[in-house]
KOLMI-386550 format. One record per residue (C-alpha): residue in one letter; x, y, z. Coordinates in nm, 2 decimals. Last residue first. Layout:
! residues N
<node residu="A" east="X" north="Y" up="Z"/>
...
***
This chain:
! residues 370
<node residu="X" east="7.59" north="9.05" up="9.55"/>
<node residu="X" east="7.51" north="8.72" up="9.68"/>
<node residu="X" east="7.85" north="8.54" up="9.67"/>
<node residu="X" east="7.90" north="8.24" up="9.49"/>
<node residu="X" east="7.98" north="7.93" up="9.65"/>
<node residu="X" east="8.23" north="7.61" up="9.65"/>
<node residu="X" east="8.46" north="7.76" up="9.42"/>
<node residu="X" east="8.59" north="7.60" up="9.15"/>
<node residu="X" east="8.80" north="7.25" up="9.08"/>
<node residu="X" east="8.79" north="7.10" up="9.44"/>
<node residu="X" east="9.07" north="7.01" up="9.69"/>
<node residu="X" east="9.00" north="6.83" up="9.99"/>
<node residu="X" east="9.33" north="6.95" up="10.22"/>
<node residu="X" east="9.50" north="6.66" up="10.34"/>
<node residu="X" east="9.47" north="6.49" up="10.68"/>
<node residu="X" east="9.48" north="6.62" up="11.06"/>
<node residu="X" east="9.29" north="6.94" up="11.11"/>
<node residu="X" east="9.33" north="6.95" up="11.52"/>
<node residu="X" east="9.30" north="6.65" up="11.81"/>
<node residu="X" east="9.16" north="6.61" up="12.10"/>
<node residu="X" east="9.15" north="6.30" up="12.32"/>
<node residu="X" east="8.90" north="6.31" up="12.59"/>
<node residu="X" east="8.76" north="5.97" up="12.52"/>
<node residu="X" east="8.42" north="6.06" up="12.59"/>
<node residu="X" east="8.28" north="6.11" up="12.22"/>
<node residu="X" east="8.56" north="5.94" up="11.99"/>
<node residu="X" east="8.88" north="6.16" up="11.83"/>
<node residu="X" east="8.75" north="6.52" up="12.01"/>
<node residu="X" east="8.81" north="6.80" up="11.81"/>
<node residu="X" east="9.06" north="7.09" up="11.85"/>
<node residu="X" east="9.00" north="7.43" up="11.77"/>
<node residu="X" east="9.25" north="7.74" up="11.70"/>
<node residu="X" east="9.26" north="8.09" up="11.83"/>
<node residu="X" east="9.37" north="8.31" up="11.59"/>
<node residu="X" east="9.18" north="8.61" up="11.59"/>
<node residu="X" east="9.24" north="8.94" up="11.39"/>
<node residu="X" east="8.87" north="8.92" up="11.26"/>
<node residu="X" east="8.76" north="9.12" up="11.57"/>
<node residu="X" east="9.03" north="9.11" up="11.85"/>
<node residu="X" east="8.75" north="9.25" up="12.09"/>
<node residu="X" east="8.57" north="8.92" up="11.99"/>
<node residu="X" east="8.30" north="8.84" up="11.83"/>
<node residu="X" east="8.45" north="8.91" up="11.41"/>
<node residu="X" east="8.42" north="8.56" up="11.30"/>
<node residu="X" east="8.78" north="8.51" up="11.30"/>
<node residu="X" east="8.74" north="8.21" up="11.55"/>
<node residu="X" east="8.37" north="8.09" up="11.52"/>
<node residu="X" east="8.09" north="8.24" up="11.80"/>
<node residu="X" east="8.14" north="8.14" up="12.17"/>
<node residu="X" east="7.78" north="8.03" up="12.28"/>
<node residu="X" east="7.60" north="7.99" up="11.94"/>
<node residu="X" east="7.88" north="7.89" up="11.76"/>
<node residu="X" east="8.00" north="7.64" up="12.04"/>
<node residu="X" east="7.70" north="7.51" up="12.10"/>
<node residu="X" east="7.66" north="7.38" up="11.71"/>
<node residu="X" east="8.02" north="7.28" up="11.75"/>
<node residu="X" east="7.92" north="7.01" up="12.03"/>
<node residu="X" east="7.95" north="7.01" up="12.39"/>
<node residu="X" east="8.17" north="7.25" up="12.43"/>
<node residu="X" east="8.57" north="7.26" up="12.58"/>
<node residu="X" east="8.71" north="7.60" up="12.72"/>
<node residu="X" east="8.91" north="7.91" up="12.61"/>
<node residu="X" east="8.61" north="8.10" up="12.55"/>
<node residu="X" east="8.71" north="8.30" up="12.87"/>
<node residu="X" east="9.03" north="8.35" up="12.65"/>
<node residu="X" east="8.91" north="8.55" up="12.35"/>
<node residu="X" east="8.73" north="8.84" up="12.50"/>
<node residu="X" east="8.97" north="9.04" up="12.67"/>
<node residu="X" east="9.23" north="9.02" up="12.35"/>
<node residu="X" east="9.53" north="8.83" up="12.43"/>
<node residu="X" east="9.88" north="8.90" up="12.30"/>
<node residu="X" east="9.97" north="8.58" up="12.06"/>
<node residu="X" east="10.20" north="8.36" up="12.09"/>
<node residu="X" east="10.02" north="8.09" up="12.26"/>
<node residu="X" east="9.76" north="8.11" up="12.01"/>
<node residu="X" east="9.43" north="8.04" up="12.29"/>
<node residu="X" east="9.27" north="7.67" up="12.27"/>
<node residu="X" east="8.84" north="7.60" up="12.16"/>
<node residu="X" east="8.81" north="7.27" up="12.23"/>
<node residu="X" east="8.57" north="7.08" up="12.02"/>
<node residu="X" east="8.29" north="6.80" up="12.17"/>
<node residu="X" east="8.19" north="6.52" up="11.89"/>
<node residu="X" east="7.82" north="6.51" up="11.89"/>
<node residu="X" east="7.68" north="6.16" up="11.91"/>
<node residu="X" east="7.84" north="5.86" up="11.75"/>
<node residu="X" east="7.61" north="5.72" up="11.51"/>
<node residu="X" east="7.93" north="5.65" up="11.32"/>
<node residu="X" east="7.86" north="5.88" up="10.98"/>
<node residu="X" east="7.70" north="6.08" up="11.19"/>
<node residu="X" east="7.91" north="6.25" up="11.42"/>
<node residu="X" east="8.23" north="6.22" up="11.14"/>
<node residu="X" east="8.00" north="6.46" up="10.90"/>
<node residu="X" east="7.97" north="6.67" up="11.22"/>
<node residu="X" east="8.38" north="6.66" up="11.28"/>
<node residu="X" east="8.46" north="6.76" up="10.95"/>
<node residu="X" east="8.14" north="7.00" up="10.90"/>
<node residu="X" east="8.33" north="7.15" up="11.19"/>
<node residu="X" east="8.68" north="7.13" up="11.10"/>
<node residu="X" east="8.52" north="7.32" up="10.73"/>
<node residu="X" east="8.41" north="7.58" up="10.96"/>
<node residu="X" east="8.74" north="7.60" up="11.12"/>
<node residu="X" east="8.89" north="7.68" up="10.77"/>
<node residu="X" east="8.60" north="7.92" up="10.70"/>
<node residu="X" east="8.68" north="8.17" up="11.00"/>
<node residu="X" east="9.06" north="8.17" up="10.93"/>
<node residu="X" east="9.00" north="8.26" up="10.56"/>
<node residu="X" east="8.71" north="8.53" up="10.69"/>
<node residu="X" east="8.97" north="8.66" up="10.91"/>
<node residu="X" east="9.15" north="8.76" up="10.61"/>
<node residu="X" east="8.95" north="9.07" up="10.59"/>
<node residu="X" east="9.18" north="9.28" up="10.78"/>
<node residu="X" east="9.45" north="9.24" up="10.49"/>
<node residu="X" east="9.19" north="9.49" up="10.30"/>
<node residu="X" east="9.32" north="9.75" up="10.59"/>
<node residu="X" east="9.69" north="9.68" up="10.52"/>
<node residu="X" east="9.64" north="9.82" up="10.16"/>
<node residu="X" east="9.42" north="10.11" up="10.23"/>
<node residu="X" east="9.70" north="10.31" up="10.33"/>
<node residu="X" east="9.84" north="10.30" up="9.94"/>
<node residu="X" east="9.53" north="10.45" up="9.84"/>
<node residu="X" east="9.69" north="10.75" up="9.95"/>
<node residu="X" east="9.89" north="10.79" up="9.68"/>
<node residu="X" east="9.64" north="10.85" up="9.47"/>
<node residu="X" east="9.61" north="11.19" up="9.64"/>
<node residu="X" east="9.30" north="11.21" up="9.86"/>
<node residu="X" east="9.04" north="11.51" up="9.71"/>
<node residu="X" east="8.74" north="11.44" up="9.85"/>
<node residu="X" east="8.65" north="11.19" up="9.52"/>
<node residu="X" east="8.94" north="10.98" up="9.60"/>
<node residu="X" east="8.88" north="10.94" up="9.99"/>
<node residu="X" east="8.50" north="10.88" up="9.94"/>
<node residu="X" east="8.59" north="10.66" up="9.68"/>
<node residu="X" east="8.82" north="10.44" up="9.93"/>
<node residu="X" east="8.52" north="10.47" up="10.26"/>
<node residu="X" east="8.27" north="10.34" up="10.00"/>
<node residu="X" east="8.48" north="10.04" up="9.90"/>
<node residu="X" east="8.61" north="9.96" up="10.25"/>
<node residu="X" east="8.27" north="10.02" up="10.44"/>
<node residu="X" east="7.89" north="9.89" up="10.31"/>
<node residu="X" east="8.06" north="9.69" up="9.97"/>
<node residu="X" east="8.31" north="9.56" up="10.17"/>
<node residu="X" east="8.12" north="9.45" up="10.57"/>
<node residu="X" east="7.87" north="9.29" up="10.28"/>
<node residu="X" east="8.11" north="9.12" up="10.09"/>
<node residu="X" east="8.26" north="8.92" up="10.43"/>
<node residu="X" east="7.96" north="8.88" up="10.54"/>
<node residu="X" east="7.82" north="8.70" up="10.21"/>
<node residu="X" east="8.10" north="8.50" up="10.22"/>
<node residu="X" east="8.06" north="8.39" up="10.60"/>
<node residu="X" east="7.72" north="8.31" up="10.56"/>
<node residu="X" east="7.79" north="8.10" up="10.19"/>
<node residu="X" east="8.03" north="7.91" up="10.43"/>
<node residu="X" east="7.74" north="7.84" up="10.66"/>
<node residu="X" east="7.53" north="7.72" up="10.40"/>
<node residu="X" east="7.75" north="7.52" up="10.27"/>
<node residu="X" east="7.84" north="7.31" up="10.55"/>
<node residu="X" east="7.46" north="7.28" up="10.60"/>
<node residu="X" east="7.48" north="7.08" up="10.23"/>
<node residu="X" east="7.79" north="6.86" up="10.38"/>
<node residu="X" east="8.15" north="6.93" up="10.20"/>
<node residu="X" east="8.31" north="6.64" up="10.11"/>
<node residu="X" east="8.62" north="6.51" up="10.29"/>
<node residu="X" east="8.96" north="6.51" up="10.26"/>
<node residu="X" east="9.09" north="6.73" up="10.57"/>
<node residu="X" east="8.72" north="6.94" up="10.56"/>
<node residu="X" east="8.92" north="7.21" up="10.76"/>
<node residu="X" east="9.18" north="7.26" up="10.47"/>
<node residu="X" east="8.90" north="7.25" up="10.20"/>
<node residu="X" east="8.72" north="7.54" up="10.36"/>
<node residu="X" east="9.05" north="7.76" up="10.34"/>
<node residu="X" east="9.06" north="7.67" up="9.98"/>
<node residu="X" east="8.64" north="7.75" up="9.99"/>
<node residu="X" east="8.70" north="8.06" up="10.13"/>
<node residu="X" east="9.02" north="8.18" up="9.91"/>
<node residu="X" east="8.89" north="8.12" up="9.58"/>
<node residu="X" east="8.50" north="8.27" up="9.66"/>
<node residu="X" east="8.67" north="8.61" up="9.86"/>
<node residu="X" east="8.98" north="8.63" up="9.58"/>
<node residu="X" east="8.67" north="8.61" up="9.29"/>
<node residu="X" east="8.47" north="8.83" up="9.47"/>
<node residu="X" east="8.79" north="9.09" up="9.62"/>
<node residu="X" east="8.83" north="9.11" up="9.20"/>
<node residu="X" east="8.44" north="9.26" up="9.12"/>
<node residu="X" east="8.52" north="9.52" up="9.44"/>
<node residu="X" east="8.88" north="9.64" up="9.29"/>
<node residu="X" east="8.66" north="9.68" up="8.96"/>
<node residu="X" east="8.40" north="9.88" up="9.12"/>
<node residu="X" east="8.70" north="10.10" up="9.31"/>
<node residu="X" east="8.83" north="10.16" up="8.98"/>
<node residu="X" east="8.47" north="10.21" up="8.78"/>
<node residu="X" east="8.36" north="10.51" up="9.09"/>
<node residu="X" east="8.72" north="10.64" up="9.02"/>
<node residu="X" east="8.76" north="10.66" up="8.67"/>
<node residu="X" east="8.68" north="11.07" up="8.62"/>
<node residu="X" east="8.93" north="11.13" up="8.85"/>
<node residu="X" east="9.16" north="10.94" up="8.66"/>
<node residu="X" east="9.49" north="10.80" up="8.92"/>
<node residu="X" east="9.29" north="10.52" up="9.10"/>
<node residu="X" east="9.41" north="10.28" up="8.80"/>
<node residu="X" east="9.77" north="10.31" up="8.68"/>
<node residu="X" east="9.84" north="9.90" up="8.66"/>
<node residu="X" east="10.07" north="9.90" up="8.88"/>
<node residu="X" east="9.82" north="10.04" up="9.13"/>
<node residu="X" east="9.54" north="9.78" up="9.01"/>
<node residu="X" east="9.84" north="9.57" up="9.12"/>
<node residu="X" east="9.89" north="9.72" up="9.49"/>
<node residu="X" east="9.48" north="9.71" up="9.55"/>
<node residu="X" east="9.45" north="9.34" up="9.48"/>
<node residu="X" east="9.80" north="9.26" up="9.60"/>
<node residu="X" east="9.70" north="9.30" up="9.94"/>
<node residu="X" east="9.41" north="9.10" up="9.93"/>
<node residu="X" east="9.67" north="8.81" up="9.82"/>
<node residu="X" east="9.88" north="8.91" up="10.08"/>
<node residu="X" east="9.57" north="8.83" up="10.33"/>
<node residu="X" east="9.56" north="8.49" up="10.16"/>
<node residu="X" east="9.92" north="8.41" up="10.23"/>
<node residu="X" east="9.85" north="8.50" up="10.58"/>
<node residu="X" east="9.60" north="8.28" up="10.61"/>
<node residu="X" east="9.77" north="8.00" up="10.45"/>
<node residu="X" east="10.10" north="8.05" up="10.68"/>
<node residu="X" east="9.90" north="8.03" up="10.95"/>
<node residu="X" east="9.72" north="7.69" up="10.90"/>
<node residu="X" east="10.09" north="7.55" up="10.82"/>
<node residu="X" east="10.26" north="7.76" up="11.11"/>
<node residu="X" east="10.03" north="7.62" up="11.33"/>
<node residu="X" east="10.12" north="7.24" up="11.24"/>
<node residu="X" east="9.89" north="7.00" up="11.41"/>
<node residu="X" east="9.83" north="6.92" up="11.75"/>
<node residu="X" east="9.87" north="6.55" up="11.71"/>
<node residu="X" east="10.09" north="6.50" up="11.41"/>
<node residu="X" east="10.30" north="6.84" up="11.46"/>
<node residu="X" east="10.36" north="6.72" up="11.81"/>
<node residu="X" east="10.45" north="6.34" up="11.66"/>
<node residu="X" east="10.77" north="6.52" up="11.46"/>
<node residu="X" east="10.88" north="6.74" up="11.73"/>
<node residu="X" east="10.86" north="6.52" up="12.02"/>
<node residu="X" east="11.16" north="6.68" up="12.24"/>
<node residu="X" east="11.43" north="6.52" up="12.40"/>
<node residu="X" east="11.62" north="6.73" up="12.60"/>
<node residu="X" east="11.90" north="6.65" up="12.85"/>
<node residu="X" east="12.07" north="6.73" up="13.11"/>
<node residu="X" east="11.85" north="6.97" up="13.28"/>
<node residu="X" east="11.87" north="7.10" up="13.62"/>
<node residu="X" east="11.53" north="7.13" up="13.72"/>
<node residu="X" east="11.70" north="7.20" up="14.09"/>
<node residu="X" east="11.81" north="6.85" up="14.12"/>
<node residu="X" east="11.93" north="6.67" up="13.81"/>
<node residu="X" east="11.74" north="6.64" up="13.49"/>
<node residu="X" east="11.66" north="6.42" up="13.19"/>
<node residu="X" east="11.36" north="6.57" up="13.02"/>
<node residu="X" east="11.15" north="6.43" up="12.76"/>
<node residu="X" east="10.99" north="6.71" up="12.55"/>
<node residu="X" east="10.67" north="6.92" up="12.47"/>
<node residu="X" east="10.37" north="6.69" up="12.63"/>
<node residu="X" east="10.07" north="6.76" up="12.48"/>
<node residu="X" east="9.81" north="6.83" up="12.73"/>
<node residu="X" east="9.38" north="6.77" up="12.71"/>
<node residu="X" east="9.17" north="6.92" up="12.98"/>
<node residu="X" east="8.91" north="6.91" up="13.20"/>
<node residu="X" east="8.87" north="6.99" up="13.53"/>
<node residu="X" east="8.55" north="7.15" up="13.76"/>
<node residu="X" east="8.68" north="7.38" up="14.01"/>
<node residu="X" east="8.56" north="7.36" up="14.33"/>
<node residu="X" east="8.91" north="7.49" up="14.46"/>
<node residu="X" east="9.07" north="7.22" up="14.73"/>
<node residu="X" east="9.07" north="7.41" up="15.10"/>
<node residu="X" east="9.37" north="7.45" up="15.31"/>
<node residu="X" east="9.38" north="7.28" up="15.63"/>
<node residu="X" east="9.76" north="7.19" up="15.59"/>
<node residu="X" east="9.91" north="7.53" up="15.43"/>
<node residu="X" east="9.97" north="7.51" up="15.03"/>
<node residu="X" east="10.25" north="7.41" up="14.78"/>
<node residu="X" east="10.21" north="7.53" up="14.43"/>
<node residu="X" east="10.08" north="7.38" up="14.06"/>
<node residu="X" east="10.24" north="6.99" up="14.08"/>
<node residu="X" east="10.13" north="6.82" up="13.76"/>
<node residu="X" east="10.06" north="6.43" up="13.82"/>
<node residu="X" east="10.13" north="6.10" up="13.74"/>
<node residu="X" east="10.02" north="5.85" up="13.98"/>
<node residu="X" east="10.25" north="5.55" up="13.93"/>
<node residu="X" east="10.16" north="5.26" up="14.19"/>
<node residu="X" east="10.23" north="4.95" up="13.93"/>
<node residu="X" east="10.48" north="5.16" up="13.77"/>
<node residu="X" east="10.67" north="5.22" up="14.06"/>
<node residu="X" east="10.73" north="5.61" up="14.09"/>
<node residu="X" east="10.61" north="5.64" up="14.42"/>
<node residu="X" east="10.89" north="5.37" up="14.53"/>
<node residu="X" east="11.14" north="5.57" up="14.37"/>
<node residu="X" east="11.34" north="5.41" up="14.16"/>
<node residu="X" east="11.62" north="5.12" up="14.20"/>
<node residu="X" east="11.89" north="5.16" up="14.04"/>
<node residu="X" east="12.03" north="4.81" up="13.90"/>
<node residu="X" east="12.15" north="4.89" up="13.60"/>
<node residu="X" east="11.84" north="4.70" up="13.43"/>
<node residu="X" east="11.61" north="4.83" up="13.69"/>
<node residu="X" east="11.70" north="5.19" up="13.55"/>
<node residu="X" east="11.67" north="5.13" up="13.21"/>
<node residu="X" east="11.31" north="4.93" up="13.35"/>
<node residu="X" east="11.18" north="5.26" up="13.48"/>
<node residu="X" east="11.27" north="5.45" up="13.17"/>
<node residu="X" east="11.07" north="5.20" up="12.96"/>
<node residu="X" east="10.75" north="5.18" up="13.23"/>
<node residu="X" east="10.70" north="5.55" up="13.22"/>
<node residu="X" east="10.69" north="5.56" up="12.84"/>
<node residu="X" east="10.44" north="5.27" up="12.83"/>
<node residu="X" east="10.24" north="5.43" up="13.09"/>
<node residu="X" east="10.17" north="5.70" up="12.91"/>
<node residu="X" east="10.15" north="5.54" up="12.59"/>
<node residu="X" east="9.87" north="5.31" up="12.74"/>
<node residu="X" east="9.69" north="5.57" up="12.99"/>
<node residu="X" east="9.69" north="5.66" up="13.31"/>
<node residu="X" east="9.48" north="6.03" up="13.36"/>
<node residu="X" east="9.67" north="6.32" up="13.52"/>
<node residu="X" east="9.60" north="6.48" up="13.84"/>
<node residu="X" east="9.64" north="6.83" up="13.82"/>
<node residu="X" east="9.85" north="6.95" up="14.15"/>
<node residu="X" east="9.83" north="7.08" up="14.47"/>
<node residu="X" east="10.09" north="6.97" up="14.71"/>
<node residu="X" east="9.98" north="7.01" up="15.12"/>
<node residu="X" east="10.16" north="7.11" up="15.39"/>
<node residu="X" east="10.47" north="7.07" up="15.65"/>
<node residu="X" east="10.59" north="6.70" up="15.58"/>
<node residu="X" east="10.38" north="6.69" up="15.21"/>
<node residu="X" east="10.00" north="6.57" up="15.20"/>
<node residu="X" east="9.83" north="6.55" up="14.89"/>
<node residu="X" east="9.57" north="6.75" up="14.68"/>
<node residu="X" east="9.39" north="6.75" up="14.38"/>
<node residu="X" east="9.28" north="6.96" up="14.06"/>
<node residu="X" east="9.10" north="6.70" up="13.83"/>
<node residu="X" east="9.07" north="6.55" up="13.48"/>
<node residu="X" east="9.37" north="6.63" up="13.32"/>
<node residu="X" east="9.48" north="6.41" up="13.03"/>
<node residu="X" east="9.81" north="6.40" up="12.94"/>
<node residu="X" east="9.84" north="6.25" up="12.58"/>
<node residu="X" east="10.11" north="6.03" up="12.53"/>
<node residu="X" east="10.40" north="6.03" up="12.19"/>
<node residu="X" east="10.44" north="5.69" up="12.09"/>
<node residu="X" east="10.72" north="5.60" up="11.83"/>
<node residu="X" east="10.88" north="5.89" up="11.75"/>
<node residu="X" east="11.19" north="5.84" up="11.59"/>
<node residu="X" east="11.38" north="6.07" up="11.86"/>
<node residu="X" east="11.12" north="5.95" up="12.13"/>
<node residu="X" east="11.20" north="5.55" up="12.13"/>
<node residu="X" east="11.56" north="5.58" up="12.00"/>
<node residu="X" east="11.66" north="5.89" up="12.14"/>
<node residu="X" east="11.51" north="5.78" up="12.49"/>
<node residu="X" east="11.67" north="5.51" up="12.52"/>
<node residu="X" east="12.00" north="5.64" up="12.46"/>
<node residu="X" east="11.90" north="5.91" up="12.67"/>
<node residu="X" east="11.83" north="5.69" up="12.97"/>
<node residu="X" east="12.16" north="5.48" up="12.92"/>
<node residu="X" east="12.35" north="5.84" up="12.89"/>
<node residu="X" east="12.18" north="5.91" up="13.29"/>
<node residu="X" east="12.23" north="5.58" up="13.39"/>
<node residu="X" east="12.62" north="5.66" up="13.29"/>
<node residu="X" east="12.61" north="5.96" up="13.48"/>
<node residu="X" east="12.57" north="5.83" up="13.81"/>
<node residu="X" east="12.27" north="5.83" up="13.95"/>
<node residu="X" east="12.24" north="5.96" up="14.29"/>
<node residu="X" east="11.86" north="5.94" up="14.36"/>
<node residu="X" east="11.63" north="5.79" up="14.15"/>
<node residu="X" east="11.32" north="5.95" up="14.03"/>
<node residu="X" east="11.14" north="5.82" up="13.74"/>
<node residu="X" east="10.80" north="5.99" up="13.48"/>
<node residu="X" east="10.80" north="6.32" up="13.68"/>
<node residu="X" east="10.48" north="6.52" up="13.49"/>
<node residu="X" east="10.58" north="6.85" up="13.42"/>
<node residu="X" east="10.56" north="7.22" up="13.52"/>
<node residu="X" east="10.89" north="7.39" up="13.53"/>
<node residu="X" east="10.88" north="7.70" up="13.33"/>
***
């Protein structure tokens, strides 16, 4: 993978420019100080000696330039003179994406888009790289830390798990004549786990804040799915499997099935981001804060999930337009992780995820309708 932004280009540096760079950069990047924000606004075009260079064009902007002007003076300082493209005062960063015939026609395609930048690179020709300096520390401040919002998900769906293994310790699901008051009991515990677990993962979204009264509301909604898609399918589908003659053993398969229902967990969290970013909306008279709905890089894509890969205008659009990650819309059902970012100030074009502490409360925040 060699996209990137080239910050300085100067041609035959010795080595010792090349350590002066790093130390540089291991003090200003290694502590991180400023990490930039490449904005992409626009797919554009210019002229090479036998064709044409399409690239992203990228958006100026303080840190940005800041981090371009400190390599650039190293290299002044030693007295290397950079590329005359790569002049601060004439810098027009950009993301090369192919070469192209002369004549060839710019795609109509409308641009906008919000990069983190995952490293520093010190390279020779050919992408050789030299060095590595990569903003671990501010990346986890700016586009939060997945494995954070995924480790509590999946701690929740081990807690489902443990619903139906523990009843199993306990000897239930083995008394013929117990199995309608088992699988009633398993139901009365998936409550209490369902109205826990939603409003923690609620909390984490609301990074601090209060929840709003419409906030509520829509995490009673996803509650009250949640119980519904139970009581209607898992808990009828598990007596109808005891009561036709299933071995209790067979429970057992049931186990990773409950797990399914941790999408509500992922659901509510980014339903708590958006009574975040709504309470934000008004607080300031702002306007509607846009959100940017972003694939799981990791993950294999379901056919549904990543033409929703875009930015809205607003939650409200996006729920009506996209639906919630974990909601269950996609072909990926509730096995979704696609994340949202939220834009900082309406316009600026900077997004950012959960950011903050989780806002803790002392009981659930809803009941569910049974």
């Amino acid at each position: 993978d060699t996209f990137h932004v080239t910050l300085a280009y100067v041609q035959d540096a010795p080595d010792s420019a090349v350590a002066a760079v790093n130390d540089w950069l291991n003090v200003h990047i290694g502590n991180d100080v400023r990490t930039p924000v490449l904005n992409a606004r626009s797919i554009s075009a210019f002229d090479t000696l036998d064709g044409l260079a399409m690239h992203l064009r990228i958006e100026r902007n303080e840190d940005l330039d800041w981090l371009q002007a400190g390599i650039v003076k190293v290299f002044d300082e030693l007295g290397l003179p950079v590329s005359a493209h790569h002049r601060p005062d004439v810098f027009q960063p950009h993301i090369t994406l192919c070469y192209a015939p002369k004549g060839t026609t710019l795609p109509n395609h409308p641009m906008l888009a919000t990069l983190w930048p995952e490293a520093v690179q010190v390279g020779r020709e050919d992408y050789r790289q030299v060095s590595d300096q990569l903003f671990v520390k501010a990346l986890k401040q700016i586009q939060g830390d997945p494995s954070e919002q995924e480790g509590a998900v999946d701690a929740y769906a081990q807690r489902l798990e443990r619903l139906i293994l523990d009843m199993q310790a306990e000897g239930k699901f083995q008394d013929p004549a117990r199995y309608a008051a088992d699988v009633d009991e398993l139901t009365d515990r998936y409550v209490a786990a369902l109205e826990s677990g939603l409003s923690e993962a609620y909390g984490i979204g609301l990074a601090g804040q209060e929840p709003s009264g419409m906030g509520l509301v829509r995490l009673q909604r996803v509650a009250d799915t949640s119980y519904r898609f139970f009581r209607d399918s898992f808990a009828p589908t598990l007596l109808a499997m005891l009561t036709g003659g299933g071995a209790a053993s067979d429970v057992a398969s049931f186990v990773p099935r409950l797990r399914q229902y941790a999408g509500a967990y992922w659901e509510s969290m980014w339903e708590g981001l958006g009574d975040w970013a709504e309470q934000r909306s008004r607080a300031g008279r702002r306007g509607a804060l846009r959100v940017q709905r972003v694939l799981d890089p990791m993950a294999a894509h379901c056919t549904t999930c990543p033409p929703k890969a875009r930015i809205y205008e607003s939650f409200e659009e996006m729920r009506a337009v996209a639906g919630v990650p974990g909601d269950g819309s996609d072909d990926c059902l509730t096995n979704c992780r696609c994340r949202l970012l939220v834009e900082l100030e309406p316009g600026s074009g900077v997004f950012v995820p959960i950011t903050g502490a989780p806002s803790l409360f002392t009981g659930p925040l809803i009941r569910v309708r049974r």
